[in-house]
C-alpha positions in Angstrom: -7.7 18.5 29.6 -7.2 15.0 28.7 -4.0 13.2 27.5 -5.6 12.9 24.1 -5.7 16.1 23.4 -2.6 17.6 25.0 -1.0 14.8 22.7 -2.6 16.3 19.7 -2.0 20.2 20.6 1.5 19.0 20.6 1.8 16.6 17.5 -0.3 19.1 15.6 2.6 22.0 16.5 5.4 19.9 15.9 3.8 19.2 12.8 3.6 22.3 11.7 6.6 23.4 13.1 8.8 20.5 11.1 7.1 21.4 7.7 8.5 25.1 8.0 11.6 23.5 8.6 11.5 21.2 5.8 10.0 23.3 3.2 12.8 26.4 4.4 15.7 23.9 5.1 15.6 21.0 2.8 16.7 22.4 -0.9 15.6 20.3 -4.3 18.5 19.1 -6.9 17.7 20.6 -9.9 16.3 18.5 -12.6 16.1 15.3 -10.2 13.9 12.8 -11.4 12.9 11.0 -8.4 10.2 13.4 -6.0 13.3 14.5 -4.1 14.6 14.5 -0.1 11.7 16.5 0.6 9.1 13.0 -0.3 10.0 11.4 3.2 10.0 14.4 5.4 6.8 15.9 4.0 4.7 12.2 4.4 5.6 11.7 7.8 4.6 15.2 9.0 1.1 14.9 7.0 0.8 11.4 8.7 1.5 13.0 12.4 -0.7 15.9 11.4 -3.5 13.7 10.7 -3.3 11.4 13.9 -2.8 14.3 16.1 -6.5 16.3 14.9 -7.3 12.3 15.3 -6.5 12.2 18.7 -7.7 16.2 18.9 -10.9 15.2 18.1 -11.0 11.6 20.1 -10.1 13.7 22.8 -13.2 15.8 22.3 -15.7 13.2 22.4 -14.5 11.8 25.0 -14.1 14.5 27.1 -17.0 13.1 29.5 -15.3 9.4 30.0 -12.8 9.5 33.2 -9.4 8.4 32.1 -7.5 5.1 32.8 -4.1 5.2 34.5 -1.8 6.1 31.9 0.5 2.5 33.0 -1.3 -0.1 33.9 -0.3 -2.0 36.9 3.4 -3.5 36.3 3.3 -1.1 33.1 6.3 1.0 33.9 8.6 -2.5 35.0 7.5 -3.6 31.3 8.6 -0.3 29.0 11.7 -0.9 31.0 12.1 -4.5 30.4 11.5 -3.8 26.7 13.5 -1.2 26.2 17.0 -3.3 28.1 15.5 -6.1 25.3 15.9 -3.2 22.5 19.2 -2.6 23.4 20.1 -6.1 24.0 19.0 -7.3 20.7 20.6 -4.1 18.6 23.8 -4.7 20.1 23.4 -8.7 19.6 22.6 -7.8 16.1 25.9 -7.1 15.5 26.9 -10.8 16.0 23.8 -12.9 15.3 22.5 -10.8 12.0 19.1 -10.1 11.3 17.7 -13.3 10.3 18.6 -14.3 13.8 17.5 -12.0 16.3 14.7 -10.2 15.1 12.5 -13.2 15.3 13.9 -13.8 18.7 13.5 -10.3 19.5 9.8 -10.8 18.1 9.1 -13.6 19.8 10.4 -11.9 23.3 8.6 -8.6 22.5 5.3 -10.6 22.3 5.3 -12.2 25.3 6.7 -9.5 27.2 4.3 -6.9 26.5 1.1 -9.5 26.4 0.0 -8.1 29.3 -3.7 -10.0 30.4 -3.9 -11.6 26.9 -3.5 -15.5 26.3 -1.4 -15.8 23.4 -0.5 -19.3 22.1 3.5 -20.4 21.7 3.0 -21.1 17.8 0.9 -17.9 17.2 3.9 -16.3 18.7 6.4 -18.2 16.3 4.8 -17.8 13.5 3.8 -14.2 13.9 7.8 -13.7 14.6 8.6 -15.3 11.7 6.0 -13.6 9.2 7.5 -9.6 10.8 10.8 -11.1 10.0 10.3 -11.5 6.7 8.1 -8.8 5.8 11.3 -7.0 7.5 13.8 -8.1 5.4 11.7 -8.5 2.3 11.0 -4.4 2.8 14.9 -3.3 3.5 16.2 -5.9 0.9 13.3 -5.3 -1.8 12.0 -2.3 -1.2 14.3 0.1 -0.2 17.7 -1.5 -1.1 19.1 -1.7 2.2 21.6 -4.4 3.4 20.6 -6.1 6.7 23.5 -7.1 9.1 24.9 -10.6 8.9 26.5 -10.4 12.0 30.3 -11.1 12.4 29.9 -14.6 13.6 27.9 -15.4 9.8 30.2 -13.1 7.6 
């Protein structure tokens, strides 16, 4: 069986296995005019659902194809890296602020997981810069959210 679809056997149960939980668990304030804690919950787990018959069915049809190594050469070295750089910049986040290190973080994310691919500096920096503000415009804007400052900013 191929990764594909082991992936999608399990998303598809964990799908269904969460909506049980959110439909028994999560209870509805009475005469609430917003669509509720259940709205969130309930999106992700159709969204999940849907990649996982996705991948079910990718799986499928390409049964017949012989699968790639599931890390590339170097692939495990660069999860790791990325994942010390995750920590790193959450923890420097605390003293930089947003506006600070996520485009660093960006920036360092990109060329770090490039792999083969040529990508130029500026692409990089603008690209950075763009997430950056899409970021903050969606936690400020959209959802109301306050980004840190950082301590050395406040």
């Amino acid at each position: 069986m191929r990764r594909d679809m082991i992936t999608g056997i399990t998303g598809v149960i964990g799908s269904i296995i969460f909506l049980y939980l959110t439909i028994t668990q999560i209870r509805d304030i009475p005469n609430l005019l917003e669509p509720g804690p259940k709205l969130m919950p309930l999106v992700a787990i159709i969204l999940i659902f849907g990649s996982s018959i996705g991948l079910l069915i990718k799986g499928f049809l390409d049964r017949k194809i012989p699968e790639k190594p599931y890390f590339p050469q170097g692939g495990i070295r660069k999860i790791s890296v990325s994942y010390f750089l995750l920590v790193l910049f959450g923890v420097s986040m605390g003293g930089f602020g947003f506006l600070i290190t996520a485009p660093i973080a960006t920036y360092t994310f990109i060329y770090n997981l490039k792999g083969e691919n040529k990508v130029s500096r500026i692409s990089a920096v603008i690209i950075s810069v763009l997430v950056t503000a899409g970021l903050y415009a969606m936690f400020i804007y959209g959802f109301k959210i306050k980004l840190p400052t950082g301590i050395l900013f406040n």
